[in-house]
C-alpha positions as CSV (number, residue, x, y, z in Angstrom):
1,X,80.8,241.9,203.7
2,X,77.9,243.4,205.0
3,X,80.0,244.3,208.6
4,X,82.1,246.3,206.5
5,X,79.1,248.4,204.7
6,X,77.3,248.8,207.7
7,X,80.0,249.5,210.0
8,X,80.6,252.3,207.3
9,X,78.2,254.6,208.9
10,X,79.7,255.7,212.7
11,X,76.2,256.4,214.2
12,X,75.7,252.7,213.8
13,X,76.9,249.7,215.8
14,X,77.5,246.5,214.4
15,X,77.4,243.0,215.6
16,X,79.0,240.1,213.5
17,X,78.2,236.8,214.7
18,X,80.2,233.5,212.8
19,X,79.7,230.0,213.9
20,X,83.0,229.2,213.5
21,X,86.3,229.9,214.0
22,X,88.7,232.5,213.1
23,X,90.0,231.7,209.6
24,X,93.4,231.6,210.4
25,X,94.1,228.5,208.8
26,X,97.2,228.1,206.4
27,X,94.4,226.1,204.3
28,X,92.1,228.9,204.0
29,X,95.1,230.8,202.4
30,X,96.9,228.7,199.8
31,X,95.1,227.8,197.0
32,X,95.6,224.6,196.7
33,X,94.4,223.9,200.1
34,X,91.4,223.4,198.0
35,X,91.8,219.9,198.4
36,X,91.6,220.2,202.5
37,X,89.0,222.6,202.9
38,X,85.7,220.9,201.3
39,X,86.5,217.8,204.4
40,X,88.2,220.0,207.4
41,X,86.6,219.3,210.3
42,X,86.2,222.6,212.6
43,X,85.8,224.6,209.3
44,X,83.6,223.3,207.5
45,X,80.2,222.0,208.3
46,X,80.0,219.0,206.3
47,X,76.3,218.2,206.4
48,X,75.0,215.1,205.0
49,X,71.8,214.9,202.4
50,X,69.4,212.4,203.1
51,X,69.7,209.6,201.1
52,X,68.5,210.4,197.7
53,X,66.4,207.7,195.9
54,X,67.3,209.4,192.7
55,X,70.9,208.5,193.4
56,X,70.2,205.5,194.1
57,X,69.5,205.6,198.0
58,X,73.1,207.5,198.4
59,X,73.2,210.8,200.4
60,X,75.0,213.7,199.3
61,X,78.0,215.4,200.7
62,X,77.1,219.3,200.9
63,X,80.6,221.3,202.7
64,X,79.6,224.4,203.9
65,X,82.3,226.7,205.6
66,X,82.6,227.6,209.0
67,X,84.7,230.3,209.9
68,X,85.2,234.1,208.7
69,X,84.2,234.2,205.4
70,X,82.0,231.6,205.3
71,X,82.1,229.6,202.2
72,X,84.3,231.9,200.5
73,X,86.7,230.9,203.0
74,X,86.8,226.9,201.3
75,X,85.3,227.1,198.0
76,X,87.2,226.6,194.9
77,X,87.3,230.8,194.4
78,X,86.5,230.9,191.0
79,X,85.1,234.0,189.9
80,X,81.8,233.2,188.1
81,X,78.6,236.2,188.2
82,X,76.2,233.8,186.2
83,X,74.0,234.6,182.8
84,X,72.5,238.5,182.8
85,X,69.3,236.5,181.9
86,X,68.9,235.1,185.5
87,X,68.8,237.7,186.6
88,X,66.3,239.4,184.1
89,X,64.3,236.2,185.0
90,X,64.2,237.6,188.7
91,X,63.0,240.7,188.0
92,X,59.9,238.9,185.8
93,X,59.3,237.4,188.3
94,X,57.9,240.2,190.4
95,X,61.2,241.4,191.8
96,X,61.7,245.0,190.7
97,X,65.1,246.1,190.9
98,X,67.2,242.7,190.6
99,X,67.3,243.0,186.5
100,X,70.9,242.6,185.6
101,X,70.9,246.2,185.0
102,X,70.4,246.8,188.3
103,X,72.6,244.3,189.8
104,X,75.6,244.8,187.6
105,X,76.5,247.9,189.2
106,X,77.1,246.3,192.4
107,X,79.1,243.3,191.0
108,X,81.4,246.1,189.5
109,X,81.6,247.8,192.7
110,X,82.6,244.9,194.6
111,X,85.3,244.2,192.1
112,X,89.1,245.5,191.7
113,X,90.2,242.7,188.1
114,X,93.5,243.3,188.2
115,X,93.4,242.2,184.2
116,X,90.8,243.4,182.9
117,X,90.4,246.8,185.0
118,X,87.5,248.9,184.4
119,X,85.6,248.9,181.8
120,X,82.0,247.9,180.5
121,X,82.2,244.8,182.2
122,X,84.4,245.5,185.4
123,X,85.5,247.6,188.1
124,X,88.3,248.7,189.6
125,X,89.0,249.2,192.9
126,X,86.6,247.3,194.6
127,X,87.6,245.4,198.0
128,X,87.1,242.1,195.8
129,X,90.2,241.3,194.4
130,X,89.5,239.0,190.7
131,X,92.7,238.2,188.9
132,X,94.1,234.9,186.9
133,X,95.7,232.2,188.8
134,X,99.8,232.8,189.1
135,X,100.1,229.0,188.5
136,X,98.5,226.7,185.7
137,X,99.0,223.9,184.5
138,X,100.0,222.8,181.2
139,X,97.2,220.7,180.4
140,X,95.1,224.1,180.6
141,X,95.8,224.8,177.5
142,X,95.5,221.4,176.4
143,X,91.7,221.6,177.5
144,X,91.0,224.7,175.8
145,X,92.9,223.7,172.2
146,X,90.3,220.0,173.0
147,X,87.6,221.9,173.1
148,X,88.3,223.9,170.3
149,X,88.8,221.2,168.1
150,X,84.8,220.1,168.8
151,X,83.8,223.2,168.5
152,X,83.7,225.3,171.7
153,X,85.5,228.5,171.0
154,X,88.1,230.1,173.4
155,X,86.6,232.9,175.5
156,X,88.7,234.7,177.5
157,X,86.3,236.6,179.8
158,X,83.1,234.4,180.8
159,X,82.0,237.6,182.8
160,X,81.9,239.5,180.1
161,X,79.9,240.2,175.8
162,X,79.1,235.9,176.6
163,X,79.3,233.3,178.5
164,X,79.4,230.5,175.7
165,X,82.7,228.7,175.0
166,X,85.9,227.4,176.9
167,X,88.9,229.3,178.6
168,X,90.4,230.1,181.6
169,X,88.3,231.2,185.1
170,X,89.5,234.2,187.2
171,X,89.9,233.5,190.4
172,X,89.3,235.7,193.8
173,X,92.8,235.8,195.0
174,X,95.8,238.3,195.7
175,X,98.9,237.9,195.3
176,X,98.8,234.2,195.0
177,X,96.4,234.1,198.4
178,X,92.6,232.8,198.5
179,X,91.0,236.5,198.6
180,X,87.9,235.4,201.0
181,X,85.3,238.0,202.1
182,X,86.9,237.7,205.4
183,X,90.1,239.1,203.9
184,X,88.4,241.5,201.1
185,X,85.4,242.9,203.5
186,X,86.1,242.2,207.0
187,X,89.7,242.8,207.6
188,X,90.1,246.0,206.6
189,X,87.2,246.9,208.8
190,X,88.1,244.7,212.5
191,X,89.6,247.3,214.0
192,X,86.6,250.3,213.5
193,X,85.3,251.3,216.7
194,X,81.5,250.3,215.7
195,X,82.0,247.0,214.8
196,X,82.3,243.8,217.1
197,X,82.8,240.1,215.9
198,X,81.8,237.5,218.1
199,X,83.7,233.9,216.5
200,X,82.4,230.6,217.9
201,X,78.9,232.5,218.3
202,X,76.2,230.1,216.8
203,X,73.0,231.5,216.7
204,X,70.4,229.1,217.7
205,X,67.3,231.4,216.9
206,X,65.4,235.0,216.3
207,X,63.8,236.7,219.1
208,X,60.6,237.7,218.0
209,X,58.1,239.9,220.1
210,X,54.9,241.4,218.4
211,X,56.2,240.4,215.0
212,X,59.4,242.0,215.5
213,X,62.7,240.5,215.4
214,X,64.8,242.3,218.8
215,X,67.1,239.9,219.4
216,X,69.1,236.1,219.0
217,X,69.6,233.7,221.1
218,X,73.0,231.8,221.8
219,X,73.8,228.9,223.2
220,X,73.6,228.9,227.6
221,X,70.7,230.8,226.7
222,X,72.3,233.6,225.8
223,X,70.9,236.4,224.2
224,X,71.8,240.4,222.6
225,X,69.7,242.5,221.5
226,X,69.6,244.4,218.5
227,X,67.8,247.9,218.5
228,X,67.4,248.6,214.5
229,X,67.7,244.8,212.7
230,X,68.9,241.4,212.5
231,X,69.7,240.2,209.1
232,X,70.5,236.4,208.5
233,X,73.4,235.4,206.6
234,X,73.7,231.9,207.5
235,X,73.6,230.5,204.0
236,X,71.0,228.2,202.1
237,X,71.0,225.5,204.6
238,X,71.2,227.6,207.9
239,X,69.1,230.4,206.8
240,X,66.1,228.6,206.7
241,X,66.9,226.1,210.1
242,X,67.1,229.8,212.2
243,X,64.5,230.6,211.0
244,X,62.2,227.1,211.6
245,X,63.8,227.3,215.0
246,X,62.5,230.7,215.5
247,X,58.8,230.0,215.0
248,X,58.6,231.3,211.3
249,X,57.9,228.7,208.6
250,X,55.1,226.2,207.7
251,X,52.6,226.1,211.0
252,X,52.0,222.2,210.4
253,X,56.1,221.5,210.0
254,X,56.3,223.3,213.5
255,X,54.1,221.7,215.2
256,X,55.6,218.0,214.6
257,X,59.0,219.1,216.7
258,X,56.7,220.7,219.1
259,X,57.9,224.6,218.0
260,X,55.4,227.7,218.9
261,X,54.6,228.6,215.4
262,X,55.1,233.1,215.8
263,X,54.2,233.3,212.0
264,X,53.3,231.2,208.7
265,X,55.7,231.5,205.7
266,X,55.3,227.6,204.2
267,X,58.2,228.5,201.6
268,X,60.6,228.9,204.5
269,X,62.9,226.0,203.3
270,X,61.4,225.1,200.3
271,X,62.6,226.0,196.7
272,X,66.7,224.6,197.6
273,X,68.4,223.7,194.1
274,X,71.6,223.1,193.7
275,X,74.2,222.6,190.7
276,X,73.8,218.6,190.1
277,X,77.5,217.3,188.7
278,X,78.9,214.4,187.2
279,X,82.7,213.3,186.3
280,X,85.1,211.9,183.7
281,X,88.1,210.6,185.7
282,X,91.2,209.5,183.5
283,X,94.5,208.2,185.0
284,X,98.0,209.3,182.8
285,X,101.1,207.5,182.5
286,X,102.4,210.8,182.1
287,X,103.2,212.4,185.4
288,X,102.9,215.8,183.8
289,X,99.1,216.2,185.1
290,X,99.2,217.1,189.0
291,X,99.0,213.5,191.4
292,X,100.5,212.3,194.2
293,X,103.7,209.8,192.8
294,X,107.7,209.2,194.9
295,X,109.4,210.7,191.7
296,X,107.3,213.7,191.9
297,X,107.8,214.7,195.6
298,X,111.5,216.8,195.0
299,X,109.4,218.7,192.3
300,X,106.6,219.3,194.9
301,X,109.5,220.5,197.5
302,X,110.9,223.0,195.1
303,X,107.8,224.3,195.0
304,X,106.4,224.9,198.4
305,X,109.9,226.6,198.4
306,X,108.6,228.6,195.0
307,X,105.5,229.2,196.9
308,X,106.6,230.5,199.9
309,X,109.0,233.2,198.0
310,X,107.4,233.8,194.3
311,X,103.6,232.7,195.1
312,X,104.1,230.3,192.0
313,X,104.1,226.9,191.6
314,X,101.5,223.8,192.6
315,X,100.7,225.5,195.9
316,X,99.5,228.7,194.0
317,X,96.6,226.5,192.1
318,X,93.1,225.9,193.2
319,X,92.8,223.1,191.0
320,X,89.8,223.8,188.7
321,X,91.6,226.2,186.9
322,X,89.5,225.7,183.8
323,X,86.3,225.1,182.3
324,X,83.2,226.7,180.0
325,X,80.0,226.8,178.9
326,X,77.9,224.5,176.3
327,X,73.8,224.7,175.4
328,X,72.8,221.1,174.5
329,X,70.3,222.5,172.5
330,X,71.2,225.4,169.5
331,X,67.8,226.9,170.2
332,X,68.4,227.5,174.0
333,X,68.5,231.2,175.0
334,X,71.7,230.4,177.5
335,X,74.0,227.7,177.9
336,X,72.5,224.7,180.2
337,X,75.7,222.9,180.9
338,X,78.8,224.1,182.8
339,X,82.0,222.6,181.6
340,X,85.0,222.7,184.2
341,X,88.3,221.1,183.8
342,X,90.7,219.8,186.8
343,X,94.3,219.1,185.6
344,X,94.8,216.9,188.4
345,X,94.6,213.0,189.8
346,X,91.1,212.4,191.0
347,X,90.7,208.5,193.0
348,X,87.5,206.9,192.3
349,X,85.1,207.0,194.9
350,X,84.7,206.6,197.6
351,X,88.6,207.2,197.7
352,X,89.7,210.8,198.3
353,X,93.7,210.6,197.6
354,X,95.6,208.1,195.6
355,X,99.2,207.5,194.3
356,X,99.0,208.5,190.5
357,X,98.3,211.2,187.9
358,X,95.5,212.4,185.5
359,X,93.3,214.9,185.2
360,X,89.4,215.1,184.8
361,X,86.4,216.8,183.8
362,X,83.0,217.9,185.2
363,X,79.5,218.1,183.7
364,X,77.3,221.0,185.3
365,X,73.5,221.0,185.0
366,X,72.9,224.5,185.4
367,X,69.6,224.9,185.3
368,X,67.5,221.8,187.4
369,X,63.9,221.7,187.2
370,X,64.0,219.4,190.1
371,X,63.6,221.2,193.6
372,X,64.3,219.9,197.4
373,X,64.1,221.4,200.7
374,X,65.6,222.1,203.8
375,X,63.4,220.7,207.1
376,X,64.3,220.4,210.3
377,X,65.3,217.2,212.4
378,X,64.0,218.6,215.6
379,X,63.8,221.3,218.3
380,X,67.5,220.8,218.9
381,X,69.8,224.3,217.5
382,X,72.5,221.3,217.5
383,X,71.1,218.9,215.1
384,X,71.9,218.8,211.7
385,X,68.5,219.9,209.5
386,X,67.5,217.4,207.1
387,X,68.6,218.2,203.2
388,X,66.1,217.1,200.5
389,X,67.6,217.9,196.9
390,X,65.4,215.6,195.1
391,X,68.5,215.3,192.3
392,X,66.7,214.1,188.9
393,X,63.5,213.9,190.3
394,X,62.9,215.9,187.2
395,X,63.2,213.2,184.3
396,X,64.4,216.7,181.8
397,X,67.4,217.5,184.4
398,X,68.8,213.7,183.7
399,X,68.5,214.5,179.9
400,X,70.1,217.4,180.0
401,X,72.8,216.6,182.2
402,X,73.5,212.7,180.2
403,X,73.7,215.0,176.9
404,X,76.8,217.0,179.4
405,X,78.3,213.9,180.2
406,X,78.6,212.9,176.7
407,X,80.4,215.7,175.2
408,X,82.7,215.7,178.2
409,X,83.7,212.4,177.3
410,X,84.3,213.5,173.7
411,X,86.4,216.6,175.5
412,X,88.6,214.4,177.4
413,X,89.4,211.3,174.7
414,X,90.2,214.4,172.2
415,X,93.6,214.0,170.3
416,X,95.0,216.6,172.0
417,X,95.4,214.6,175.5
418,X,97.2,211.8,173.5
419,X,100.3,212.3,174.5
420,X,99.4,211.9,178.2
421,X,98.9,208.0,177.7
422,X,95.0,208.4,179.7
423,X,92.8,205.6,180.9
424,X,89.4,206.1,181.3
425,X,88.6,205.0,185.4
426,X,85.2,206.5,185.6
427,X,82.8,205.2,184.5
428,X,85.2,203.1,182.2
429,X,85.0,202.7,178.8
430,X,82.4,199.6,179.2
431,X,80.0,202.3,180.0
432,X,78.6,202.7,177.1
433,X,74.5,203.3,176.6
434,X,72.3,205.4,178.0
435,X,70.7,203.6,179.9
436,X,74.3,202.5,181.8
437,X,75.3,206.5,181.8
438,X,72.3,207.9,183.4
439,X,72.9,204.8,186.2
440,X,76.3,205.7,186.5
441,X,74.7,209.6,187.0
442,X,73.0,208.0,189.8
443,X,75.5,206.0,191.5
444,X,78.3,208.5,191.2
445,X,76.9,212.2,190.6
446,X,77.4,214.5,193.2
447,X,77.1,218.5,193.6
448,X,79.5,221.5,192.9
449,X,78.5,222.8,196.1
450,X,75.7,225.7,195.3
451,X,72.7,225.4,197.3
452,X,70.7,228.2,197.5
453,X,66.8,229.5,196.5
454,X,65.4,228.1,200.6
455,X,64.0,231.4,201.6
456,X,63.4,232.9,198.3
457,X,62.8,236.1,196.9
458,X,59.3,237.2,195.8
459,X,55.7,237.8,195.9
460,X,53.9,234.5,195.4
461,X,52.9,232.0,198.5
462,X,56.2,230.3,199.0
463,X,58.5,233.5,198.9
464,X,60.3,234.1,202.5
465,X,62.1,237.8,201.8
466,X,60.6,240.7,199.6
467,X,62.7,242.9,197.2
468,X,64.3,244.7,199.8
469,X,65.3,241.0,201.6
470,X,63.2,241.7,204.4
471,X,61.4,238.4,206.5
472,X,57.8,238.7,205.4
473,X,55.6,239.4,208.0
474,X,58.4,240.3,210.5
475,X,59.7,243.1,210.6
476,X,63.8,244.4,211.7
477,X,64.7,240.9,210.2
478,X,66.2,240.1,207.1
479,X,68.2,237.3,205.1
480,X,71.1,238.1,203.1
481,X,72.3,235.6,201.3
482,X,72.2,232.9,198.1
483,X,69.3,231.7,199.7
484,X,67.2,234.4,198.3
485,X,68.2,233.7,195.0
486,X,64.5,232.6,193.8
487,X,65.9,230.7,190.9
488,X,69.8,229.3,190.9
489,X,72.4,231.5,188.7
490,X,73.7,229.6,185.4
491,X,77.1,229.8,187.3
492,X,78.9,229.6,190.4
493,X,77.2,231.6,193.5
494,X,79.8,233.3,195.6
495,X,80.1,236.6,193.3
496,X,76.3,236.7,193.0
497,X,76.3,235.8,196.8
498,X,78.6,239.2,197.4
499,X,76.8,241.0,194.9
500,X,73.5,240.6,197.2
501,X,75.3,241.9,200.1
502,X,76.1,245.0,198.3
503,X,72.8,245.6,196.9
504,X,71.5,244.6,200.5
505,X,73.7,246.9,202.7
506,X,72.8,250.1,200.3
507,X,68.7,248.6,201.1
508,X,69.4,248.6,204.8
509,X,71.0,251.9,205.2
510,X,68.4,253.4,202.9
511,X,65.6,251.8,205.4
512,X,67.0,253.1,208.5
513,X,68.0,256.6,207.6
């Protein structure tokens, strides 16, 4: 995203740097390739929590992408900007200019909703295309007419007057195609004289010299310079290990992998939160919920051939095509607990695939008190940093999220579902108390995939970036990313994570005018 602002101006060159490989993966392009993307091996990172003694000694799977795009490139692309409040809670917080009335404007710029248009609440025209999925499936609107009957009212724009209730999500896609920031930002830049991208280009750290970042440093010892700035973009995990690697971080961290400590920000790493998630999994004698079943496969034939002509059918879903928003308390100011609904056969863990249909839903704790951290393993570039989320280390976050799981449960046993014969598998209807739900939390929660907050946004001891993003302390250096974020969005993170590049790449070219 940023390439494609930068590269804007002709007096500039621009250097874009990914890991990974090009993302020219039928996966990364069909929607339901979902299912491939969170566990492919050269695209995704896959990095491994440390086991979590608030799960039970179980560490976390956190997929990350790797390739163009980044995580936009194998997320779930649902279309989500978070509360206005979070934002407004950012800009209390000592960050002028991050209010939601300053940050709208760049979500609407990003944005082309090819429902909604533009509007109050949208834009039009944007390289971001935001749409409804061409696909659903029935039990869609079983889960909203559910919810409705407990009391969550439809709402058929969760970016828009509210955020409270149930309903469909938009999705970024185009014409039934995942609509990455590779494919919205970068490709219809790649060919622009003043732009170069560099695939299979891991960075392994900053070049600082007389606290100024001039440079990065490949593998072989490879290094380019860069004359005006380098700005990070590495993600909530990555972010932060460049940085360590680099010399910039807590001294006394430094020192124990034998690092030449170049300048002391102890909140490098700190701060990570992450949307903590936990599951209702029900299996249908009904074969109308998506699975994997013999009688099925001339259905699933037809429609990779539906697919490949109309963009419809089972191919053109991304699987979570639903969900909402709930406060567990009336008094809250937002909602607390993201709903989100998956028409589709889940296995029990640790299985991934299964013969059989059903259909599940998740409980999102949007707003953990708990926080973890990013540190690093050792001096090595190539060894995985070591992830610290500290999950319900917070006795309030397992409240909260137990009071989710419960109305979940009511969600999914609602009369409405009858007809699809279900069977609670997880956690089984023997699961009963509290006490037995907050183990199951435990044993089997997991996360939606949304870490950010490790080099934070602020003025206080542990903030990494000032308003403007910049390294503090250091200067030409930057980090653009969710990682910023000095408090998680009630919501999922790649539209915020796009609406900080677009705020960022209007700070940089005002900087270097």
């Amino acid at each position: 995203m940023l390439a494609n602002r930068l590269s804007e101006d002709t007096s500039k060159s621009i250097c874009l740097l990914e890991a990974g490989p090009p993302d020219r993966s039928l996966f990364v392009h069909v929607p339901l390739g979902v299912i491939r993307m969170p566990y492919h091996k050269t695209l995704n990172w896959r990095f491994l929590s440390k086991p979590q003694e608030t799960m039970n000694g179980r560490p976390i799977y956190i997929p990350r992408g790797k390739t163009l795009g980044g995580t936009s490139s194998v997320n779930a692309m649902v279309y989500m900007r978070g509360n206005t409040l979070d934002y407004d809670d950012w800009a209390a917080d000592g960050n002028k200019g991050w209010s939601w009335n300053d940050v709208k404007p760049y979500f609407i710029k990003a944005e082309h909703n090819e429902q909604f248009g533009e509007n109050e609440h949208h834009g039009s025209g944007g390289p971001l295309n935001v749409t409804f999925p061409n696909e659903t499936s029935p039990l869609e609107r079983d889960f909203v007419e559910a919810a409705g009957s407990l009391q969550h009212p439809h709402n058929p724009d969760f970016n828009g007057d509210s955020q409270d209730g149930v309903g469909q999500h938009q999705v970024t896609q185009k014409n039934g195609r995942r609509w990455s920031t590779a494919m919205a930002y970068l490709k219809p830049a790649k060919n622009r004289h003043n732009l170069t991208v560099m695939t299979n280009s891991p960075v392994s750290k900053v070049i600082v010299k007389n606290s100024r970042a001039i440079g990065v440093e490949l593998p072989g010892n490879n290094i380019l310079t860069a004359n005006t700035e380098i700005v990070l973009s590495a993600g909530s995990i990555l972010s932060p290990k460049i940085l360590m690697l680099s010399g910039i971080g807590d001294i006394e961290e430094l020192k124990t992998h034998g690092i030449e400590a170049i300048h002391s920000l102890p909140g490098v790493g700190k701060n990570l939160q992450d949307h903590a998630a936990t599951s209702i999994m029900l299996k249908t004698k009904s074969r109308t919920p998506w699975g994997f079943s013999w009688p099925k496969l001339p259905k699933y034939s037809l429609d990779l051939f539906r697919y490949i002509l109309f963009r419809k059918g089972v191919f053109a879903s991304h699987l979570v095509e639903s969900g909402g928003f709930m406060r567990t308390e009336p008094n809250l100011d937002r909602p607390d607990i993201q709903l989100v609904f998956i028409p589709g056969h889940r296995a029990p863990p640790p299985k991934q695939l299964e013969v059989g249909h059903g259909y599940s839903m998740v409980a999102v704790l949007l707003r953990p008190k708990s926080r973890g951290s990013v540190t690093l393993a050792s001096a090595n570039p190539e060894d995985t940093p070591v992830i610290d989320h500290r999950f319900y280390e917070a006795e309030e976050d397992l409240e909260v999220i137990l009071k989710g799981l419960k109305e979940i449960r009511r969600i999914v046993h609602a009369d409405t579902f009858t007809k699809y014969q279900p069977t609670e598998t997880i956690p089984g209807k023997n699961v009963q108390t509290d006490g037995e739900l907050k183990n199951y939390i435990r044993q089997y929660g997991a996360t939606i995939f949304h870490p950010v907050g490790t080099c934070k946004m602020g003025i206080d001891s542990q903030a990494v970036v000032d308003k403007r993003l910049r390294v503090r302390g250091i200067n030409g250096l930057r980090v653009v990313d969710a990682s910023i974020m000095p408090t998680i969005v009630g919501g999922n993170t790649n539209a915020p994570s796009i609406m900080i590049g677009e705020k960022a790449s209007d700070l940089i070219k005002e900087d270097n005018r």
